[in-house]
PyMOL commands that place a pseudoatom at each C-alpha (Angstrom):
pseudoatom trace, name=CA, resn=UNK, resi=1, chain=A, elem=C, hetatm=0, pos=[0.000, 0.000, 0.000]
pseudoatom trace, name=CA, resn=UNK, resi=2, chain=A, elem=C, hetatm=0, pos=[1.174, 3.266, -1.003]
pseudoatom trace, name=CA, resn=UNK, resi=3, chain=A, elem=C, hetatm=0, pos=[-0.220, 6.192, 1.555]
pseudoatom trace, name=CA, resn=UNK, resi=4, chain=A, elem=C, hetatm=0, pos=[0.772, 9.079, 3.326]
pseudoatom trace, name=CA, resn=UNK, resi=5, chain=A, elem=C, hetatm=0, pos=[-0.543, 11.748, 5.661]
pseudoatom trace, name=CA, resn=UNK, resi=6, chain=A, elem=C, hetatm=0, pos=[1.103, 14.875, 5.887]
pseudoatom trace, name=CA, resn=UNK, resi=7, chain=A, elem=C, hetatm=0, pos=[0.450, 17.908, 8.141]
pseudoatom trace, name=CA, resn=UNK, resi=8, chain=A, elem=C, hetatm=0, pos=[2.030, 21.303, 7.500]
pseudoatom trace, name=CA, resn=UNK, resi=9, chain=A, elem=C, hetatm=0, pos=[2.666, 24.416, 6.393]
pseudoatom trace, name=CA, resn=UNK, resi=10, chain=A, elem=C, hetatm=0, pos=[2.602, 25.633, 2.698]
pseudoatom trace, name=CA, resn=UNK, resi=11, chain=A, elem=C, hetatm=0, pos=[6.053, 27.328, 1.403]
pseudoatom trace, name=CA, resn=UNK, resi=12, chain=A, elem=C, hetatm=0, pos=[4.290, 28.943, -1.153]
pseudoatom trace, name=CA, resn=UNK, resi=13, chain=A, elem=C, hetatm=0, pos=[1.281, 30.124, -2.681]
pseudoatom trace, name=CA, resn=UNK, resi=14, chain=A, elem=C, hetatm=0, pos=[-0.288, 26.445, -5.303]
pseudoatom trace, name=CA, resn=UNK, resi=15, chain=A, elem=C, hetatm=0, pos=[0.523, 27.137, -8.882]
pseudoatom trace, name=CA, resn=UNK, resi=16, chain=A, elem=C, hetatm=0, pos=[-2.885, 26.255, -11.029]
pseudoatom trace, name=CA, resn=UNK, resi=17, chain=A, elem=C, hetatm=0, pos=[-2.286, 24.984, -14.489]
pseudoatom trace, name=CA, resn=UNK, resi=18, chain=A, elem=C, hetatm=0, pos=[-3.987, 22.639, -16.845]
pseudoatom trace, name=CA, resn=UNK, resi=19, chain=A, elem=C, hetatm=0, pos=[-3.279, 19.466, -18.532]
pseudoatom trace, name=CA, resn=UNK, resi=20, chain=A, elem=C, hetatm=0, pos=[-3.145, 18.503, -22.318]
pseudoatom trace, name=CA, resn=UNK, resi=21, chain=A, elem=C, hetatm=0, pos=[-6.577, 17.381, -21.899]
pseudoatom trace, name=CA, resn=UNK, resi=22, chain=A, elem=C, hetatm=0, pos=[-7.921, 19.991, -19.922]
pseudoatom trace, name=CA, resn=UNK, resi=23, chain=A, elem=C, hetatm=0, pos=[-7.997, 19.069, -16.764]
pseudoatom trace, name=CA, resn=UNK, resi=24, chain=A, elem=C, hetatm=0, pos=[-6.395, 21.462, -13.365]
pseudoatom trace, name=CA, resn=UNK, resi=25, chain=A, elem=C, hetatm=0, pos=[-3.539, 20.559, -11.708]
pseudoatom trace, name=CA, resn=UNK, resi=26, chain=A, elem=C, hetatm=0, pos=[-1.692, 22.404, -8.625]
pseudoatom trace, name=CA, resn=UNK, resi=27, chain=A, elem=C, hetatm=0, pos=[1.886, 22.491, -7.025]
pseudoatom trace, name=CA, resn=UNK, resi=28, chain=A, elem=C, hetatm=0, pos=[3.191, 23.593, -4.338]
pseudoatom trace, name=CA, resn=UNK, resi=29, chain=A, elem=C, hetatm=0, pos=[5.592, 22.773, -1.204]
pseudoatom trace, name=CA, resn=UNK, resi=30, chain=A, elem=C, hetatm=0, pos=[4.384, 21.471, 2.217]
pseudoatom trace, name=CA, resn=UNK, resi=31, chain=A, elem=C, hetatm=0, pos=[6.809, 21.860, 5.052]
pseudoatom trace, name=CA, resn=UNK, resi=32, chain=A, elem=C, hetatm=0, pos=[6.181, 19.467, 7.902]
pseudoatom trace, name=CA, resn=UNK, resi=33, chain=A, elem=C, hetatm=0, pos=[8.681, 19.289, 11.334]
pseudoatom trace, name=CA, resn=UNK, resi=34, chain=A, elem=C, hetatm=0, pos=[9.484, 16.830, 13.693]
pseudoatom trace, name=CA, resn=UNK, resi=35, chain=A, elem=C, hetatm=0, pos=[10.733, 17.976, 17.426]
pseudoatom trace, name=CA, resn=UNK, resi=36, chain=A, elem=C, hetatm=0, pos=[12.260, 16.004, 19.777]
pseudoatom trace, name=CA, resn=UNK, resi=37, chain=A, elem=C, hetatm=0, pos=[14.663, 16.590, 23.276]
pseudoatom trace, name=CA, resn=UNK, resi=38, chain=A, elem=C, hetatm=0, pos=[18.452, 15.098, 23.738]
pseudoatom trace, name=CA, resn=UNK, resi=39, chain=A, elem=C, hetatm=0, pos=[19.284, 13.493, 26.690]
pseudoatom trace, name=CA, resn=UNK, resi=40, chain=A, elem=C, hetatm=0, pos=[20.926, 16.945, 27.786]
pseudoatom trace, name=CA, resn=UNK, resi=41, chain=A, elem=C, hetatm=0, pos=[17.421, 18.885, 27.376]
pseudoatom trace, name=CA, resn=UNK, resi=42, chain=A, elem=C, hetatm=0, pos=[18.777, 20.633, 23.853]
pseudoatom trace, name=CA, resn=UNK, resi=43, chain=A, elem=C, hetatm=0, pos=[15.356, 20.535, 21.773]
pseudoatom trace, name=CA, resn=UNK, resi=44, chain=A, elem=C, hetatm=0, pos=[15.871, 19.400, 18.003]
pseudoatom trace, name=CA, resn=UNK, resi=45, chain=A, elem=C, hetatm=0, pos=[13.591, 20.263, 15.294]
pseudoatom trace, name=CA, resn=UNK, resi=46, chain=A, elem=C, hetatm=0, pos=[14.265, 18.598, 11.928]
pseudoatom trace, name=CA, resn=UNK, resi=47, chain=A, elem=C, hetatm=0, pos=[12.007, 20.163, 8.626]
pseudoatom trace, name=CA, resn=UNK, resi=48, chain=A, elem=C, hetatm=0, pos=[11.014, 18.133, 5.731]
pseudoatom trace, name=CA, resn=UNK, resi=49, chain=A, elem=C, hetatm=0, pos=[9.748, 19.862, 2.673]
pseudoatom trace, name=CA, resn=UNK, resi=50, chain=A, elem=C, hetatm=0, pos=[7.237, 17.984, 0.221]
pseudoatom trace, name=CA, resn=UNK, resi=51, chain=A, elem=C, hetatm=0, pos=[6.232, 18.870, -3.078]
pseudoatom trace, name=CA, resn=UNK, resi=52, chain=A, elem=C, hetatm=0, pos=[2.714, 18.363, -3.774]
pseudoatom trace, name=CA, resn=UNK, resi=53, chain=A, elem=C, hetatm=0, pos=[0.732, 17.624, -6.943]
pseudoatom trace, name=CA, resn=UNK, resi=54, chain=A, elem=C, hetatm=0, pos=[-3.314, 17.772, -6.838]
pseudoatom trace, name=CA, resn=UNK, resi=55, chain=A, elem=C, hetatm=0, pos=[-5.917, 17.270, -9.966]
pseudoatom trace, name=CA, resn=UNK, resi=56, chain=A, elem=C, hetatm=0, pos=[-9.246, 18.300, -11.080]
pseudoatom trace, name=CA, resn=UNK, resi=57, chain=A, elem=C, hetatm=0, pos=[-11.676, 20.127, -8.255]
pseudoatom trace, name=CA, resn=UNK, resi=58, chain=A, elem=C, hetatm=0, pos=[-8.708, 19.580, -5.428]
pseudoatom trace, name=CA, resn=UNK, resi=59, chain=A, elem=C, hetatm=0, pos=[-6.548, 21.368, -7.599]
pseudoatom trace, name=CA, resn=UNK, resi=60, chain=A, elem=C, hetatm=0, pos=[-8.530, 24.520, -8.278]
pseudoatom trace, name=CA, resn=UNK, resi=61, chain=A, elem=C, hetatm=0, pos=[-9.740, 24.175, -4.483]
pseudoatom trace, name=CA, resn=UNK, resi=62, chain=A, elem=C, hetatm=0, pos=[-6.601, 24.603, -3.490]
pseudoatom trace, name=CA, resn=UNK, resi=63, chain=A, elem=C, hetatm=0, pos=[-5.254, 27.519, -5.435]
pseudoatom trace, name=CA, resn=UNK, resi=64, chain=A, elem=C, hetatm=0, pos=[-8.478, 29.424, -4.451]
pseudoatom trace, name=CA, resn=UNK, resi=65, chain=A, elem=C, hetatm=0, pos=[-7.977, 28.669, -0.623]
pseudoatom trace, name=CA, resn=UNK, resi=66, chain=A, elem=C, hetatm=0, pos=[-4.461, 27.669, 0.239]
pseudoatom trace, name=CA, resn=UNK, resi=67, chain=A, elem=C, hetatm=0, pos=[-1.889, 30.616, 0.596]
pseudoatom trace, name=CA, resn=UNK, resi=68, chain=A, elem=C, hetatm=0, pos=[1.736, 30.306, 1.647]
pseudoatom trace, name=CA, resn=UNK, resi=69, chain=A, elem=C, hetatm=0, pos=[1.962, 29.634, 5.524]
pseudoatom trace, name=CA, resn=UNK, resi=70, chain=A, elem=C, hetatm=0, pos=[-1.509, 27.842, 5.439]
pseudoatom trace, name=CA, resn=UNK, resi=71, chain=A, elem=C, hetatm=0, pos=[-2.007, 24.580, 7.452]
pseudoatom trace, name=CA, resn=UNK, resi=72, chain=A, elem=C, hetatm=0, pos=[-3.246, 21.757, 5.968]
pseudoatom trace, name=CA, resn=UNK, resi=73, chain=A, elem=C, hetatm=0, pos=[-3.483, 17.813, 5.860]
pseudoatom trace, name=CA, resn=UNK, resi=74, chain=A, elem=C, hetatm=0, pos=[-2.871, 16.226, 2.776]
pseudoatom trace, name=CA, resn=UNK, resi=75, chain=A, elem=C, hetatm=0, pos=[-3.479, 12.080, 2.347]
pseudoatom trace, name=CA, resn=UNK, resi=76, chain=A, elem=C, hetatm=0, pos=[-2.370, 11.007, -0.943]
pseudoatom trace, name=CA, resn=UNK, resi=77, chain=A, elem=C, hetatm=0, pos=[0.519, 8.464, -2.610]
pseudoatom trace, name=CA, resn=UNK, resi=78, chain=A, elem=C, hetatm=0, pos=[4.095, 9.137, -2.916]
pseudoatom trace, name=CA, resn=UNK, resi=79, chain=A, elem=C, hetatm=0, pos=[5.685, 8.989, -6.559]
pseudoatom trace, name=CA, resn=UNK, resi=80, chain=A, elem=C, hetatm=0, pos=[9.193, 9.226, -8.448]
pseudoatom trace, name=CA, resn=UNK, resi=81, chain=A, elem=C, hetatm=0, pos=[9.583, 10.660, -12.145]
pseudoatom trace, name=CA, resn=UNK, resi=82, chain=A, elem=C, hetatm=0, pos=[12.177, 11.997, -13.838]
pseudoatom trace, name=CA, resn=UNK, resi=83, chain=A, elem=C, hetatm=0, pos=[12.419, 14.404, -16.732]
pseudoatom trace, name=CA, resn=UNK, resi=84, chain=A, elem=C, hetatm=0, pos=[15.028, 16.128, -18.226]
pseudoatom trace, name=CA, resn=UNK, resi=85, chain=A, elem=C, hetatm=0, pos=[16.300, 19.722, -17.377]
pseudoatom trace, name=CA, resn=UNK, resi=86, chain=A, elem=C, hetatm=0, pos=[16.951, 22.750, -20.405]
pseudoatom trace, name=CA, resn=UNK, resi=87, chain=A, elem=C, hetatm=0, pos=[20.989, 21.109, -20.771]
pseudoatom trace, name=CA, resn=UNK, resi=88, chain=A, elem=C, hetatm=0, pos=[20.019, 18.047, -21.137]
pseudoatom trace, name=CA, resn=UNK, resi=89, chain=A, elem=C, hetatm=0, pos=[20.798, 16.486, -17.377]
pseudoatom trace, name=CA, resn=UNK, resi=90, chain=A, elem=C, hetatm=0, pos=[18.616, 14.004, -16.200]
pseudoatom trace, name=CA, resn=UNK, resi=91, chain=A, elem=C, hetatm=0, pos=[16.816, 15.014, -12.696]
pseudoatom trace, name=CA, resn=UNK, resi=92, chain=A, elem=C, hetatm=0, pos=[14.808, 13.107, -10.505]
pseudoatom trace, name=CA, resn=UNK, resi=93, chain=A, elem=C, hetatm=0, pos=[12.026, 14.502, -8.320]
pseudoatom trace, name=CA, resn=UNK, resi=94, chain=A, elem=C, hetatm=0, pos=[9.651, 12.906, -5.647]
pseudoatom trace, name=CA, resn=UNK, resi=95, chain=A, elem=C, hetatm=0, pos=[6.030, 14.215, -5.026]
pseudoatom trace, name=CA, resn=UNK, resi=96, chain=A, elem=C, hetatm=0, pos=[2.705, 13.390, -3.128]
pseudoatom trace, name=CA, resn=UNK, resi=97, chain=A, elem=C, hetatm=0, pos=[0.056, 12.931, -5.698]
pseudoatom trace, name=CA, resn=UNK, resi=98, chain=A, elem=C, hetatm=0, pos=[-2.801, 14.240, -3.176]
pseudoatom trace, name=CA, resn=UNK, resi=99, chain=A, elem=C, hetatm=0, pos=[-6.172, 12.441, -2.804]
pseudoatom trace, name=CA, resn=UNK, resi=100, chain=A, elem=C, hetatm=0, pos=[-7.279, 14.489, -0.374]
pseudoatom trace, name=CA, resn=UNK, resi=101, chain=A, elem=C, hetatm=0, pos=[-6.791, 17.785, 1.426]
pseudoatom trace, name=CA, resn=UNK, resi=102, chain=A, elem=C, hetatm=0, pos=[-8.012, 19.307, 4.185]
pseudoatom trace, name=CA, resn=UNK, resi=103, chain=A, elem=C, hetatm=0, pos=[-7.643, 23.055, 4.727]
pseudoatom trace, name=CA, resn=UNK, resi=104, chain=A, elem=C, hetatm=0, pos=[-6.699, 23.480, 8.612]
pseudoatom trace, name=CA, resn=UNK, resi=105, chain=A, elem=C, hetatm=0, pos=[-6.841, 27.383, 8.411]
pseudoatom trace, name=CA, resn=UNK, resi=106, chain=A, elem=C, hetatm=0, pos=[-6.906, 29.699, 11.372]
pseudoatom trace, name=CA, resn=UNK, resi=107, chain=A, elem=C, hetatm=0, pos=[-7.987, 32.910, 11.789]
pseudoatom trace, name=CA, resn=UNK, resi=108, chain=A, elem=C, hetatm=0, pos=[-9.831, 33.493, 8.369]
pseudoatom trace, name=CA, resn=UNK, resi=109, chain=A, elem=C, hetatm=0, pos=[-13.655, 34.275, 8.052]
pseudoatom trace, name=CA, resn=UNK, resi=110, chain=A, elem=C, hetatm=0, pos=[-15.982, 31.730, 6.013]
pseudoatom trace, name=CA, resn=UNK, resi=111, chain=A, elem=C, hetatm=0, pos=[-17.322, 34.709, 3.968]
pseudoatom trace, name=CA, resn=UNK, resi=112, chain=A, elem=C, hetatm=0, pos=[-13.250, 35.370, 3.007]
pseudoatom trace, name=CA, resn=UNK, resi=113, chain=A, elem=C, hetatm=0, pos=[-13.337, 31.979, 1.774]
pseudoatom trace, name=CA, resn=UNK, resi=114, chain=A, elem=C, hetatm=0, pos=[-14.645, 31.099, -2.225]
pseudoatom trace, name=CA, resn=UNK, resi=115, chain=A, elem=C, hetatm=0, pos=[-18.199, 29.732, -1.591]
pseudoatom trace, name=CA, resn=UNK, resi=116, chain=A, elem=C, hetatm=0, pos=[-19.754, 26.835, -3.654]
pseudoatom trace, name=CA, resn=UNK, resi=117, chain=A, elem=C, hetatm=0, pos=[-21.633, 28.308, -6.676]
pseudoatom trace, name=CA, resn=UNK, resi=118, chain=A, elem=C, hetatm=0, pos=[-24.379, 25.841, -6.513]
pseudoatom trace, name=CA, resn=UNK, resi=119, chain=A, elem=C, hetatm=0, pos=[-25.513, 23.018, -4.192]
pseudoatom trace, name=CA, resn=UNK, resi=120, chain=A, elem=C, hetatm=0, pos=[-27.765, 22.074, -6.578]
pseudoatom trace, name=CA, resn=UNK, resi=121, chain=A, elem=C, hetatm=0, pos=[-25.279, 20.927, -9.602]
pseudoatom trace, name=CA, resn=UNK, resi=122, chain=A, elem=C, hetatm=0, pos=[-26.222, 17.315, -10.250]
pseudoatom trace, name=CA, resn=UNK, resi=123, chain=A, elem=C, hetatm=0, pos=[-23.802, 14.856, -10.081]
pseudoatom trace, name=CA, resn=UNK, resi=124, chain=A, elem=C, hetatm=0, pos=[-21.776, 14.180, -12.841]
pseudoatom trace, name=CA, resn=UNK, resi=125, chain=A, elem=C, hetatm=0, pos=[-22.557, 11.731, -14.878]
pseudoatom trace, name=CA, resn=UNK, resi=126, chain=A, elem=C, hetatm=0, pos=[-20.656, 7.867, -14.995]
pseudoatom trace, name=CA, resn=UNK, resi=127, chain=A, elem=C, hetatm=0, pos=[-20.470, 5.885, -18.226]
pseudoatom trace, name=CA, resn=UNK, resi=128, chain=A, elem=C, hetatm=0, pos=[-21.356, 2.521, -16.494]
pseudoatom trace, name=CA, resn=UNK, resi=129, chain=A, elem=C, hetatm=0, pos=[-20.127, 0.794, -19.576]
pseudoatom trace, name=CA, resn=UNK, resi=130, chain=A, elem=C, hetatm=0, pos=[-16.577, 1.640, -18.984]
pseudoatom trace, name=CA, resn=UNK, resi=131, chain=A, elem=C, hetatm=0, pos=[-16.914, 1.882, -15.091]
pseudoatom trace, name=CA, resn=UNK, resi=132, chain=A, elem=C, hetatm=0, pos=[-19.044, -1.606, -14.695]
pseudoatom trace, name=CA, resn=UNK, resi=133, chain=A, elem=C, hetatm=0, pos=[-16.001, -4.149, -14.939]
pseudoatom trace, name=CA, resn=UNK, resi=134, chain=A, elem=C, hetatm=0, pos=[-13.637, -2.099, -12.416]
pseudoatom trace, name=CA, resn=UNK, resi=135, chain=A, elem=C, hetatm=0, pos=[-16.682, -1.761, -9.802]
pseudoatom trace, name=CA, resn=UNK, resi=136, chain=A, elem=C, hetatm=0, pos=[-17.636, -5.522, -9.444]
pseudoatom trace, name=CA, resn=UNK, resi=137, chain=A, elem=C, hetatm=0, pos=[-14.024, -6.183, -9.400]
pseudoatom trace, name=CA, resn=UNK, resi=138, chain=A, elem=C, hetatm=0, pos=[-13.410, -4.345, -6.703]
pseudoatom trace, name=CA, resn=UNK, resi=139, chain=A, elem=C, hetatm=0, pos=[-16.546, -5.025, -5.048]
pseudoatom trace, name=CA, resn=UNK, resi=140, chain=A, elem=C, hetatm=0, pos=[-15.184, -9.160, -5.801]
pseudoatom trace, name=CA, resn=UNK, resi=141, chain=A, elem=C, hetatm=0, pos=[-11.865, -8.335, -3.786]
pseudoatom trace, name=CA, resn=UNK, resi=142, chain=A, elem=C, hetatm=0, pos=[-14.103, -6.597, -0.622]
pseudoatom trace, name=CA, resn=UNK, resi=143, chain=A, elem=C, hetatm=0, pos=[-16.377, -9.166, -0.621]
pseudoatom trace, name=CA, resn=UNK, resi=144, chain=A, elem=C, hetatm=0, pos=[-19.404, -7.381, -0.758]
pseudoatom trace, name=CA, resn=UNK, resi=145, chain=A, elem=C, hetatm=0, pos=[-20.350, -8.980, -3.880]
pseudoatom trace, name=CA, resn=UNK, resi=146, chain=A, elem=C, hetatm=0, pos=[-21.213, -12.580, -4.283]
pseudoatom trace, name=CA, resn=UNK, resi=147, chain=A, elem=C, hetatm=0, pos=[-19.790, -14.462, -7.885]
pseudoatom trace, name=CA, resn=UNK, resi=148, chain=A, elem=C, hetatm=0, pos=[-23.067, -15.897, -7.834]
pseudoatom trace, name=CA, resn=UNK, resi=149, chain=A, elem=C, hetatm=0, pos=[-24.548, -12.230, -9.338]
pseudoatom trace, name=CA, resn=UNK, resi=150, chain=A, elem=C, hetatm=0, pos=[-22.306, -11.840, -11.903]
for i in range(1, 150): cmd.bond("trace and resi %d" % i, "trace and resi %d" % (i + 1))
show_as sticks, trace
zoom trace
């Protein structure tokens, strides 16, 4: 299994972009800290820094909300890629690919914060031709689903 949970502080403010195909994606850095005491009472604090990667409606969510210095939790995968840089060197970078973030911000007003435009937006809608297979699989692996049905 492949998860992480991170809690932090941003380093900067999300970059919002979009995809060949159209669809948001957001970076930005997520420092988290660790503290702990030495035998002779000298308190150590060691700082991480993660770079983050969200898509789609977590992506625009949180370039609208998140600012640098914000709190938040973010749940997601870790992932390695590498691409090449403009001479030609070959780097290699590590992000969290979020699932899911959480915006643990103090001391901002709700009505500062971007409001939904409509509750009422229907659902979107799910090609059950192409989604059918993967649900009873997964459903198989739960056990939730009986062979017998199928």
């Amino acid at each position: 299994m492949n998860r992480i949970i991170l809690i932090g502080n941003l380093g900067k403010d999300p970059t919002l972009a979009k995809t060949g195909t159209g669809k948001s994606v957001s970076n930005f850095s997520l420092a988290t800290s660790e503290s702990y005491v030495k035998l002779e009472g000298e308190k150590i604090t060691n700082k991480e820094w993660h770079n983050i990667v969200a898509f789609g409606g977590t992506a625009d969510a949180c370039a609208k909300i998140l600012r640098k210095g914000d709190k938040a939790a973010i749940e997601g995968r870790v992932t390695n890629r590498s691409y090449d840089d403009k001479d030609g060197n070959k780097k290699y970078i590590t992000e969290v690919i979020a699932n899911n973030v959480e915006f643990l911000i103090v001391g901002k007003k709700a009505e500062d914060l971007p409001q939904p435009e409509d509750y009422n937006t229907p659902p979107p809608q799910i090609d059950e031709k192409d989604d059918l297979p993967f649900i009873i699989t997964i459903l198989l692996i739960v056990g939730t689903l009986s062979p017998l049905f199928i």
